[in-house]
KOLPA-703840 format. One record per residue: x negated, z negated, y of N, C-alpha, C, O in turn. Coordinates in steps of 0.2 Angstrom, whole numbers, plus 5000, padded with zeros to 4 digits. Layout:
// KOLPA-703840
    nu    nw    nv   cau   caw   cav    cu    cw    cv    ou    ow    ov
     X     Z     Y     X     Z     Y     X     Z     Y     X     Z     Y
...
//
This chain:
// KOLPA-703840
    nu    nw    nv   cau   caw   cav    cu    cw    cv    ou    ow    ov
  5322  5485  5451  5324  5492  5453  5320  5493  5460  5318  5488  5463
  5318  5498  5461  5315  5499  5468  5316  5506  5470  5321  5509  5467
  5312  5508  5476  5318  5513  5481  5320  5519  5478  5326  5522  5478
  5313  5520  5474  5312  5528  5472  5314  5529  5465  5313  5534  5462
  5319  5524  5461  5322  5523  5455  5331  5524  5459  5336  5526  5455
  5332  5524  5465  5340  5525  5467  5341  5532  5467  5336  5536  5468
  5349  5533  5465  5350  5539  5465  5359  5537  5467  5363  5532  5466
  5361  5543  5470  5368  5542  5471  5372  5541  5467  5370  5539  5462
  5378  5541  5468  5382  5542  5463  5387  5546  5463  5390  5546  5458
  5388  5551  5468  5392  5556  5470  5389  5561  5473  5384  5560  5476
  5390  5567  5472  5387  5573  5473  5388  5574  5479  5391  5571  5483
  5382  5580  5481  5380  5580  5487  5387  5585  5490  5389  5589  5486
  5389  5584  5497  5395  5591  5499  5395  5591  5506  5396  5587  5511
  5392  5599  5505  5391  5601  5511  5399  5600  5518  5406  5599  5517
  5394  5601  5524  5399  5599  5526  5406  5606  5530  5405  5612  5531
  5411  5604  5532  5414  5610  5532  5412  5615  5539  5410  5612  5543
  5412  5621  5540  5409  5625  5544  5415  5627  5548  5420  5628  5544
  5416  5627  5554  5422  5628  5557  5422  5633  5563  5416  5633  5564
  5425  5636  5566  5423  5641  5571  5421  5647  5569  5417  5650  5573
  5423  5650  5562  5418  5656  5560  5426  5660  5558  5427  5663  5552
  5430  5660  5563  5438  5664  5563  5443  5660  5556  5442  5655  5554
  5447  5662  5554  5451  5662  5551  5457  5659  5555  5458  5661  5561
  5462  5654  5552  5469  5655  5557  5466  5649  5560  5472  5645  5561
  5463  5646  5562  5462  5639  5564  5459  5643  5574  5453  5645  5576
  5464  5643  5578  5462  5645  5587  5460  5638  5589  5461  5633  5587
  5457  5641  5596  5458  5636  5599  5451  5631  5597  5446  5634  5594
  5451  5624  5598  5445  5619  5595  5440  5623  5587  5434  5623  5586
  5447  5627  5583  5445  5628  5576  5443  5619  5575  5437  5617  5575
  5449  5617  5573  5447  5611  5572  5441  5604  5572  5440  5600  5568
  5439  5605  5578  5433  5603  5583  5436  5594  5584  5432  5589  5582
  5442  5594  5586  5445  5589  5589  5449  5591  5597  5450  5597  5599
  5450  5587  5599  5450  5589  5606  5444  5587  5613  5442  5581  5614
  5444  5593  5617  5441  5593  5623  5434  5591  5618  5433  5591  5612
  5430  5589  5625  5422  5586  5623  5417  5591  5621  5418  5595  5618
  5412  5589  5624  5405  5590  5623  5405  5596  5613  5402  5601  5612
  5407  5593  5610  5407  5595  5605  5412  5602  5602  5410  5608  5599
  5419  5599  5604  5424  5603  5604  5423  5611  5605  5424  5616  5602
  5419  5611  5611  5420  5618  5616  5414  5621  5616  5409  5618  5616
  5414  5628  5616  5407  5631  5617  5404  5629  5624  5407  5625  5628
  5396  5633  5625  5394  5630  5629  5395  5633  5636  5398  5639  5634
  5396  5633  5643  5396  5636  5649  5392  5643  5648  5388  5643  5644
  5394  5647  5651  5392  5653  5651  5384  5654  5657  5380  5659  5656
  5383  5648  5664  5380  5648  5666  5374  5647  5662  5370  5650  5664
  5372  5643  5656  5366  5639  5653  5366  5649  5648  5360  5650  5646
  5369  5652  5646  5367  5659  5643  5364  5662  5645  5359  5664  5643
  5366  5662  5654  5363  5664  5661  5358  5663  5664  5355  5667  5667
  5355  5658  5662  5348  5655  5663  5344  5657  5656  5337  5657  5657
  5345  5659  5652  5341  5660  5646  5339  5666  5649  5333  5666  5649
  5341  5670  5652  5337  5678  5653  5332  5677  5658  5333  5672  5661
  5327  5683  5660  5324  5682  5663  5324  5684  5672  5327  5688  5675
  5320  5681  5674  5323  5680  5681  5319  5686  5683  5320  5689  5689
  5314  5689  5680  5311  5695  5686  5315  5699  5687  5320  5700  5683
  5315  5702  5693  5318  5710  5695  5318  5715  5690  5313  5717  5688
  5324  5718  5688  5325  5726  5685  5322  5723  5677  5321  5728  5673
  5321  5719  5676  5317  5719  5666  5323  5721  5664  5326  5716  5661
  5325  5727  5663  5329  5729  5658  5327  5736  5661  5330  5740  5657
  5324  5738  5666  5321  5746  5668  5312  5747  5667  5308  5751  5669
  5310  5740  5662  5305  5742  5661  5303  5750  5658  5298  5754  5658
  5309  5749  5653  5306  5756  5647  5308  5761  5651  5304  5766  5650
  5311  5762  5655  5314  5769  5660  5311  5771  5665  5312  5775  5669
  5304  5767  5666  5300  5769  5674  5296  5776  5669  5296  5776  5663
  5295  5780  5673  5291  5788  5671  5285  5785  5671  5282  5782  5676
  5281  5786  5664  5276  5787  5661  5269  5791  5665  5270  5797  5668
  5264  5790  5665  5259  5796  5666  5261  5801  5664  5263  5801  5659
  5260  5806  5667  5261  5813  5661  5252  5814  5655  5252  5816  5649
  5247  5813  5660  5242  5814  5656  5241  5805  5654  5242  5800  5658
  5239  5805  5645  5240  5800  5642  5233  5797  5642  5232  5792  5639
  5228  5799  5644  5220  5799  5643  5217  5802  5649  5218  5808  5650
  5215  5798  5654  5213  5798  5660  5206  5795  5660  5205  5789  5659
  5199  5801  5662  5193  5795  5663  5190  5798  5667  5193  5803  5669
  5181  5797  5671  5179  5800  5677  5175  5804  5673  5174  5804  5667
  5170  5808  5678  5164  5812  5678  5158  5806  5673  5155  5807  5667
  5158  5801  5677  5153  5799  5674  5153  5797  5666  5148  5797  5664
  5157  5795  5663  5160  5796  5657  5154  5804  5654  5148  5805  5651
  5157  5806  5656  5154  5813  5652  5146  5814  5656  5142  5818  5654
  5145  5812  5659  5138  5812  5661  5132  5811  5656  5127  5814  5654
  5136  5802  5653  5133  5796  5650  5131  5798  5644  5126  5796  5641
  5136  5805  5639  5139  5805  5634  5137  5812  5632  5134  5812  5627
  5137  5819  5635  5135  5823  5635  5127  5826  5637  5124  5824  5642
  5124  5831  5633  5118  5833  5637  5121  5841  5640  5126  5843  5637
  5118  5843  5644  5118  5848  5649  5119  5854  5645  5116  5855  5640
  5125  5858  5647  5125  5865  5641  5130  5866  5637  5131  5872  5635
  5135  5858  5636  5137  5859  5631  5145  5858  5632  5147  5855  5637
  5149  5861  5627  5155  5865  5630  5160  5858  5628  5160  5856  5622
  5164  5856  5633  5171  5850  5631  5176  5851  5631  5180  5853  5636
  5180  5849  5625  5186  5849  5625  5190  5844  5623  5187  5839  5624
  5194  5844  5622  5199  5838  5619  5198  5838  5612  5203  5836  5609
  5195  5840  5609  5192  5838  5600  5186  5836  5600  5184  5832  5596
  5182  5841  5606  5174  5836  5604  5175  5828  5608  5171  5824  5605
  5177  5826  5612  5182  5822  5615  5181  5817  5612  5178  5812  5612
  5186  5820  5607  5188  5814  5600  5182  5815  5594  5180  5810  5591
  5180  5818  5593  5173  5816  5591  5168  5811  5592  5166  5807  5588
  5167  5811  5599  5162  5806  5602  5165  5802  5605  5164  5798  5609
  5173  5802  5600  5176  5794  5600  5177  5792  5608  5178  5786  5609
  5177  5796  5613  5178  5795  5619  5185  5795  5621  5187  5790  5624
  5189  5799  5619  5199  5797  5615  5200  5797  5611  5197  5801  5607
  5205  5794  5608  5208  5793  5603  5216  5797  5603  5220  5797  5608
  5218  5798  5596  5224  5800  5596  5230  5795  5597  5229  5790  5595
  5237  5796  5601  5240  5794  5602  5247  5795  5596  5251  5801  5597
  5249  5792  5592  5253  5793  5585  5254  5797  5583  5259  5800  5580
  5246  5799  5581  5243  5804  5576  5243  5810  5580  5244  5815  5576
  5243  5812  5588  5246  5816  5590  5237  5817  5597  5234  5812  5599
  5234  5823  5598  5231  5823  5600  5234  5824  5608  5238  5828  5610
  5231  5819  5613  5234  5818  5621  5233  5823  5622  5230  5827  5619
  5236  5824  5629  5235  5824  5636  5228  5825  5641  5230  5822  5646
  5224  5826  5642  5218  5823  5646  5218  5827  5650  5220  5833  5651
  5215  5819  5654  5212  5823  5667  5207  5821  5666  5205  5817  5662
  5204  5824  5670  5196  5821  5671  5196  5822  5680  5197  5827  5684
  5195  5816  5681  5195  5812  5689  5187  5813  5692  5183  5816  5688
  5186  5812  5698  5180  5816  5702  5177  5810  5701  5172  5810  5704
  5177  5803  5699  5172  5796  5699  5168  5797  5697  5168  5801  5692
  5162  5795  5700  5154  5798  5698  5152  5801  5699  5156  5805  5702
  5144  5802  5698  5142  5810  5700  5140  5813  5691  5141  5811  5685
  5139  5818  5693  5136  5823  5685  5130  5826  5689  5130  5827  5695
  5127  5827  5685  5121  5833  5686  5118  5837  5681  5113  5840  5681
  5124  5836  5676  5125  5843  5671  5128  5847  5670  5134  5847  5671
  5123  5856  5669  5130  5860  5668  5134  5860  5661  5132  5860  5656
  5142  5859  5664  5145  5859  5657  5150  5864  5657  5150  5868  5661
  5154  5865  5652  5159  5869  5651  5165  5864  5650  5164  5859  5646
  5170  5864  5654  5176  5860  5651  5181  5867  5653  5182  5870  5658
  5185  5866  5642  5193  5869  5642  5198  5865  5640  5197  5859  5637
  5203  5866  5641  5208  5860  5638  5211  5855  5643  5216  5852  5642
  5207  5855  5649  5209  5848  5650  5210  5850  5656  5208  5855  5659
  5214  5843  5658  5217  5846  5667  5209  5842  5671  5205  5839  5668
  5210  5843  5677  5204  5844  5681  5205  5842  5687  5206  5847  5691
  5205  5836  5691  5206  5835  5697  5201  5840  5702  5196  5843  5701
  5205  5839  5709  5200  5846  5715  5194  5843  5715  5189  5847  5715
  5192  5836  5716  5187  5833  5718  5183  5833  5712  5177  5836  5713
  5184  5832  5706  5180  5832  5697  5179  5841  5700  5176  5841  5705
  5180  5846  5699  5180  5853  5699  5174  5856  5702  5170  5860  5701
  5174  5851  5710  5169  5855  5715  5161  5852  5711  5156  5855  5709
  5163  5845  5712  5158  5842  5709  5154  5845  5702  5148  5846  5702
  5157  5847  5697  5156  5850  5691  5151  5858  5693  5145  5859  5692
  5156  5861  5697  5152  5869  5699  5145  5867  5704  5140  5870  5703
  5147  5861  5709  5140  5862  5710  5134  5860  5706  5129  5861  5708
  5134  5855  5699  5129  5854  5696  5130  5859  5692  5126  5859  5687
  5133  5865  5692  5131  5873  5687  5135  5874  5682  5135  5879  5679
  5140  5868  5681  5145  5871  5676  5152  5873  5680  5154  5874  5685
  5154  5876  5671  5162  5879  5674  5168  5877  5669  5168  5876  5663
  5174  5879  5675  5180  5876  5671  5186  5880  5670  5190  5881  5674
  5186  5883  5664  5192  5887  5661  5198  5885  5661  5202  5888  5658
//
């Protein structure tokens, strides 16, 4: 005979599952007192969460309102002089993309310089992008 010819002789039986309610309070049949008996302290729950400030107000901080934010020089790089921008030609030249299937938001910030005239509609327009834009000859609807 050798190891892998043994077989039991009594069937396999799981074992009894206890604490899952019925009339049994209390240990539910545990024993008494001890490590095993009792659930765990409620301080070791306590340590499971995390320790930073407020994570539970992550989702509740206010959002950007515009979802697509980029500078002048963006449309500098990407545009030639003349030609009219909106938030579809935008998304054409792959410069944003839509946000759950849903077409953004967009600002355009004064970073960079331009030295094209352009047209921009649709989109919000910081004071500083605006001056900048008119004096290279374009304008903003």
């Amino acid at each position: 005979m050798q190891l892998h010819e043994l077989k039991p002789i009594h069937k396999f039986k799981k074992p009894k599952r206890i604490g899952r309610g019925g009339k049994r309070g209390g240990p539910s049949g545990r024993g008494v007192q001890g490590k095993t008996a009792s659930p765990p302290p409620i301080r070791e729950l306590i340590k499971r969460y995390p320790k930073l400030r407020g994570y539970r107000m992550k989702s509740q901080i206010p959002k950007s309102k515009f979802q697509t934010i980029f500078n002048l020089d963006v449309l500098e790089r990407k545009f030639n002089s003349g030609e009219k921008i909106t938030p579809e030609v935008l998304l054409e030249k792959k410069i944003i993309s839509k946000i759950k299937g849903r077409m953004p938001q967009v600002k355009i910030l004064g970073g960079g310089e331009i030295t094209k005239a352009l047209t921009i509609e649709g989109c919000q327009i910081s004071k500083s992008a605006k001056e900048k834009i008119k004096k290279a000859g374009g304008t903003v609807k």
